[in-house]
C-alpha positions as CSV (number, residue, x, y, z in Angstrom):
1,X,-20.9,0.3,-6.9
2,X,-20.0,3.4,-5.2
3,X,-16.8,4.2,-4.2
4,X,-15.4,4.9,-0.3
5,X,-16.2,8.7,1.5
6,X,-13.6,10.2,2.9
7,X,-10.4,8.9,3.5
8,X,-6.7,10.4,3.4
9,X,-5.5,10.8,0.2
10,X,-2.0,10.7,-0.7
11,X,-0.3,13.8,-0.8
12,X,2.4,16.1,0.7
13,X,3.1,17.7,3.8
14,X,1.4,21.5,4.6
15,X,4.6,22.1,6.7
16,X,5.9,25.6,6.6
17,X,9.9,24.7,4.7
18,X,9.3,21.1,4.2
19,X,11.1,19.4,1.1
20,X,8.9,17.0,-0.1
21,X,9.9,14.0,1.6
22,X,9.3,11.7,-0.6
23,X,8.2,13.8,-3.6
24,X,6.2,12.9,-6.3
25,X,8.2,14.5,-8.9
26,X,10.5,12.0,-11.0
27,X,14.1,11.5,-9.8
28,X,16.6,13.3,-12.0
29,X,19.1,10.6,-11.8
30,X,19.6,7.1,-10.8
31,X,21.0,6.8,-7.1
32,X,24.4,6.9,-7.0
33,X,26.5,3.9,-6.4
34,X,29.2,3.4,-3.9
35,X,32.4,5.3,-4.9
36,X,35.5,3.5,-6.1
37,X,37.0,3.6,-2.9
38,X,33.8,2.1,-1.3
39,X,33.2,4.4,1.4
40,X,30.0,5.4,0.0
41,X,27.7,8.2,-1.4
42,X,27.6,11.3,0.5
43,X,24.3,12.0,2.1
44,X,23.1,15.1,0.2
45,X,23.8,13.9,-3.1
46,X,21.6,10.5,-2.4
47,X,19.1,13.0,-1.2
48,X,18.9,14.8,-4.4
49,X,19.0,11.7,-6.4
50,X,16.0,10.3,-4.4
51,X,14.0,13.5,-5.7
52,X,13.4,14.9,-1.9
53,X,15.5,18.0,-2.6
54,X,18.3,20.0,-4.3
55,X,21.5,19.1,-2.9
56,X,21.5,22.4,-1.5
57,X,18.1,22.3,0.0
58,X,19.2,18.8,1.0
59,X,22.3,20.0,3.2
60,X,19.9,22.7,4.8
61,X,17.9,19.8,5.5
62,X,20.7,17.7,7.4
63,X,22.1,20.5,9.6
64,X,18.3,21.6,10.6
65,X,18.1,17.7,11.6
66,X,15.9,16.7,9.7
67,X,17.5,13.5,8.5
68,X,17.9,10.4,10.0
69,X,20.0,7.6,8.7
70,X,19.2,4.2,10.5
71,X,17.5,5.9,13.1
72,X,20.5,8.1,14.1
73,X,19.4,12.3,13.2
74,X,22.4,13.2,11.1
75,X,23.6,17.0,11.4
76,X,27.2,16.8,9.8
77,X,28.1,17.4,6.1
78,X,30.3,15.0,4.5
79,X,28.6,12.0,5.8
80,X,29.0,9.0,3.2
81,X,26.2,6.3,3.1
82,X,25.4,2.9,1.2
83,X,22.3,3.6,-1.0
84,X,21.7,-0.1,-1.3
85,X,21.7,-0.6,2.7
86,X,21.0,2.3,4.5
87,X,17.3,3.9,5.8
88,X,17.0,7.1,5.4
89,X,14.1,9.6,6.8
90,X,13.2,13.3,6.3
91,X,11.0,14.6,8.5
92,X,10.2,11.0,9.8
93,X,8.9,10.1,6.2
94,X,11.1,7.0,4.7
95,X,12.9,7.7,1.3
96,X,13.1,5.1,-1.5
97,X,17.1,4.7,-2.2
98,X,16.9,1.7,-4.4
99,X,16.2,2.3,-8.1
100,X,15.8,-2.0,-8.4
101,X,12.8,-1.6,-5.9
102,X,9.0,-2.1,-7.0
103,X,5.5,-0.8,-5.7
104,X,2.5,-1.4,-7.7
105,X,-1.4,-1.2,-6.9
106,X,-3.4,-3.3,-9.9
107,X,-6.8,-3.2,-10.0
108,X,-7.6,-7.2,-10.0
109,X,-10.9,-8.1,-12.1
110,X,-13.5,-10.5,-11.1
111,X,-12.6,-14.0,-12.5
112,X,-8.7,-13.2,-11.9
113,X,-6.4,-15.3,-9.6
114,X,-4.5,-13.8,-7.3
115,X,-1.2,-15.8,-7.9
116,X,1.3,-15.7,-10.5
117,X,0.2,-18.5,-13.0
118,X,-2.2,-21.1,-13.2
119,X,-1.5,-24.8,-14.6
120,X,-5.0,-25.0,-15.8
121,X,-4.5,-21.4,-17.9
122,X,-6.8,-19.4,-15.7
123,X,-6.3,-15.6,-15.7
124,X,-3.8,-14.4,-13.2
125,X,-2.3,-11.1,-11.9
126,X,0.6,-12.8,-13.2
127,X,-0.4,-12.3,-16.5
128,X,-0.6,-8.5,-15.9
129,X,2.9,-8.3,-14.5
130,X,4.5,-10.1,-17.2
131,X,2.9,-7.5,-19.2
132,X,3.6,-4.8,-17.2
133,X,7.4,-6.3,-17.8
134,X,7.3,-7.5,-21.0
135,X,10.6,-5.2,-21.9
136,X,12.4,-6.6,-18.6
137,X,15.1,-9.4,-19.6
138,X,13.4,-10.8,-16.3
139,X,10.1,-10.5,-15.4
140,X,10.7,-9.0,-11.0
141,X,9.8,-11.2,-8.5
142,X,7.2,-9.8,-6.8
143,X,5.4,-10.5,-3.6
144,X,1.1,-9.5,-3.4
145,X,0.1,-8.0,-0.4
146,X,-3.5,-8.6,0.6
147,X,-5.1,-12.1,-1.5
148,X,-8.4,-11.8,-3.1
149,X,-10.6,-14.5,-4.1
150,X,-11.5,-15.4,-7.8
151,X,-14.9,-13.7,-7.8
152,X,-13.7,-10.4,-5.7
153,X,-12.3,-7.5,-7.3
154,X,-10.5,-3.6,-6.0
155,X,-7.0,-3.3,-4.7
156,X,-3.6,-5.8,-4.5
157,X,0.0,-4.4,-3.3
158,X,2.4,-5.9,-5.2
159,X,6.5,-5.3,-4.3
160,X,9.7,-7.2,-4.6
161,X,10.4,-5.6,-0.9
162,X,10.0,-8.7,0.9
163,X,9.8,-7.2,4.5
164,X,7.1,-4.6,3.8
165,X,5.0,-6.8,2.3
166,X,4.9,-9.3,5.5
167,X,4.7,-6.4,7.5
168,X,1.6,-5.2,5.7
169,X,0.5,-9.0,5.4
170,X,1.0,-10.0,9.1
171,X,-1.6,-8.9,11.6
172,X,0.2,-7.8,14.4
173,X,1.1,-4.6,12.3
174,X,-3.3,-3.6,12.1
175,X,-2.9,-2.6,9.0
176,X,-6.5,-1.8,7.8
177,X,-8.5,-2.9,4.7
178,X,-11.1,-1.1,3.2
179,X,-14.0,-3.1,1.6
180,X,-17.3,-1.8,-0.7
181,X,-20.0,-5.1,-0.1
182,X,-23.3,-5.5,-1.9
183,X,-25.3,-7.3,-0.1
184,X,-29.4,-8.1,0.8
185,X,-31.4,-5.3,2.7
186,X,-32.8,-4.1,4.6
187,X,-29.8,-3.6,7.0
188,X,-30.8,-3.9,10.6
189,X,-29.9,-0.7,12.0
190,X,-27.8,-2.7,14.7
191,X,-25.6,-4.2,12.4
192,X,-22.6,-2.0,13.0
193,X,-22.7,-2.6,16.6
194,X,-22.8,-6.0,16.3
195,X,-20.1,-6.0,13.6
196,X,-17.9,-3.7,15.7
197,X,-18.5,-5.7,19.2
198,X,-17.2,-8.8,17.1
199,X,-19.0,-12.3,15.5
200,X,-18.1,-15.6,16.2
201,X,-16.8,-17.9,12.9
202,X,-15.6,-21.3,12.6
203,X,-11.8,-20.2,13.1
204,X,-12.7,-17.6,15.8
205,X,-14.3,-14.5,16.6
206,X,-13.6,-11.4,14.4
207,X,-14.9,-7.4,14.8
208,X,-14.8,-4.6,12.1
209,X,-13.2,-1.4,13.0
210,X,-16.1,0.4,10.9
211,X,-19.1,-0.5,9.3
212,X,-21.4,1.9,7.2
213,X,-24.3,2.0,5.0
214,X,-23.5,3.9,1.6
215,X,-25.9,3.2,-0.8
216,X,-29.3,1.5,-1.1
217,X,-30.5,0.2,-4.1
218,X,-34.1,-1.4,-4.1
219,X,-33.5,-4.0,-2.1
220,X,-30.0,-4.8,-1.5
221,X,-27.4,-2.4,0.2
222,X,-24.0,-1.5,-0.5
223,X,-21.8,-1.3,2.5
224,X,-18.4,0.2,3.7
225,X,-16.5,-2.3,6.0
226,X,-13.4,-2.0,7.5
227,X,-11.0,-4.6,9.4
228,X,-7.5,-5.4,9.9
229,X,-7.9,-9.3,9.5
230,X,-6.4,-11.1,6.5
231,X,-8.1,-14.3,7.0
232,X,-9.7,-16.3,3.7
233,X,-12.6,-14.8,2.6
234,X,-12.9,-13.2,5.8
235,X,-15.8,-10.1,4.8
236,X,-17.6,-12.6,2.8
237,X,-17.9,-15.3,5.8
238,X,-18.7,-12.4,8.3
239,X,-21.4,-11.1,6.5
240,X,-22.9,-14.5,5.8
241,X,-22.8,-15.4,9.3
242,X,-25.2,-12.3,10.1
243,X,-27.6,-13.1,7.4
244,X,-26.2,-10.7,4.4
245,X,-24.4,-12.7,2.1
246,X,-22.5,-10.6,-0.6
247,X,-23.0,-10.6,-4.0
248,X,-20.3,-8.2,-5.1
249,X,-17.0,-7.5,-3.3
250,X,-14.3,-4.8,-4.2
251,X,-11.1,-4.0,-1.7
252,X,-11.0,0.2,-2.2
253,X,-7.9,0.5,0.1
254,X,-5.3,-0.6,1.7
255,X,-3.6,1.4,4.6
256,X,-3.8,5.1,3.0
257,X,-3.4,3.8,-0.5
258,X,-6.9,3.8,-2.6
259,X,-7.8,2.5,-5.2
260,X,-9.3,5.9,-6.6
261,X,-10.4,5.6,-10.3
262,X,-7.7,3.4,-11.7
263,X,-8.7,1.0,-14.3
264,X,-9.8,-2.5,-13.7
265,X,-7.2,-5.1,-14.8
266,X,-4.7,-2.2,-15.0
267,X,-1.2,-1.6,-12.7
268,X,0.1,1.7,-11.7
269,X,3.6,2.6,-9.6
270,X,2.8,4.1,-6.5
271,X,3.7,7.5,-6.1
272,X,6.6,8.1,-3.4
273,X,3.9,9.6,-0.8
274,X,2.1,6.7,-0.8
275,X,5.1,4.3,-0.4
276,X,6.3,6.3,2.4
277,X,2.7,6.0,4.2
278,X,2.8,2.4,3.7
279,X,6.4,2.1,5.1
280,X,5.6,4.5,8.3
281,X,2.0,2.3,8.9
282,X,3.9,-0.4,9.4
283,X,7.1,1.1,11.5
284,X,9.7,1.2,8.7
């Protein structure tokens, strides 16, 4: 099946001076902990620790205002934080200060469950995690962002930051999910509109924010849909209800993270771009 057109991929900013905020280089160090006297870190040096900058470039940073610090723009040097607590942004991008917190994208298989175990030994994405963290004393507790049935396959978020993840989950935020569908053709020409204008289901109506044609082969169709809805089985039920039942389903993305060419059954740490696009889609 072919993949998504288009899109925004993950990457930096073309602004003329900008740091990197996040960067996708490692971090040199850990972040810092909370000095002896427990007054905290100073700003610059939890900046370079975070990989957005040298501590240098980091202090030119703050007294351009460029950094905010739970919501406040911060100009002063010698301002002490709490890595553990504090939310930092550079250029209105959120930095990553905890080195115990975890962003993965796996590539779910058809035929996998998306829960942690299964008492009747099923394949799970839990299996791939305690894999993943097979050298942890403790396997994380991580929560999934976005469910797939057994017999779909693409794109899971998986975290141990609880409040992104029911930020990303919850609808209010609109967070959108991108879908590649194989279905039965022809495709009625009106399809989109009707998808877009909204179909009626058994739990209520839902609408698409973007429907396209991508491929047709012989005589069944793959399809791009987009929606923000997270109910069960949602894109199988909707195209069903307009006569195109789908035979193969694969989430490509999931705000302005893809799915790109990463390996079925595989996980991957998102890169600090993509966290901070996830974090900003969702007001964090």
């Amino acid at each position: 099946m072919s993949e998504a057109r288009g899109g925004r991929k993950g990457g930096g900013s073309s602004r003329r001076g900008a740091a990197r905020p996040p960067s996708a280089r490692p971090r040199p160090d850990s972040i810092p902990e909370l000095d002896d006297d427990g007054d905290g870190v100073r700003l610059q040096k939890v900046l370079a620790a975070a990989g957005v900058a040298s501590r240098r470039k980091a202090e030119e940073l703050i007294r351009a205002g460029r950094v905010k610090v739970d919501g406040v723009t911060v100009r002063e040097m010698g301002v002490r934080i709490d890595p553990a607590n504090a939310v930092v942004h550079v250029d209105g991008d959120r930095v990553v200060l905890r080195d115990d917190q975890i962003y993965l994208a796996l590539n779910k298989m058809p035929g996998m469950l998306s829960t942690m175990s299964d008492d009747r030994g099923r394949p799970t994405i839990g299996d791939l995690v305690r894999q993943w963290a097979r050298d942890a004393d403790e396997p994380p507790r991580l929560f999934h962002v976005g469910r797939l049935d057994m017999d779909s396959e693409g794109l899971l978020l998986l975290t141990n930051d609880g409040e992104l993840a029911h930020r990303l989950t919850h609808p209010s935020y609109g967070v959108s999910k991108t879908y590649m569908a194989e279905i039965p053709g022809p495709v009625p020409r009106d399809l989109g509109r009707r998808l877009r204008a909204g179909i009626e289901l058994e739990d209520g109506p839902v609408k698409v924010d973007s429907f396209e044609v991508v491929d047709v082969l012989g005589g069944r169709a793959v399809v791009e849909v987009v929606l923000h809805e997270g109910r069960k089985h949602i894109v199988r039920r909707l195209l069903a209800e307009v006569g195109h039942p789908v035979s193969r389903l694969v989430r490509t993305r999931i705000g302005d993270v893809q799915l790109g060419h990463q390996r079925p059954g595989t996980l991957r740490r998102l890169n600090p771009v993509e966290i901070s696009l996830l974090y900003k889609s969702v007001g964090l």
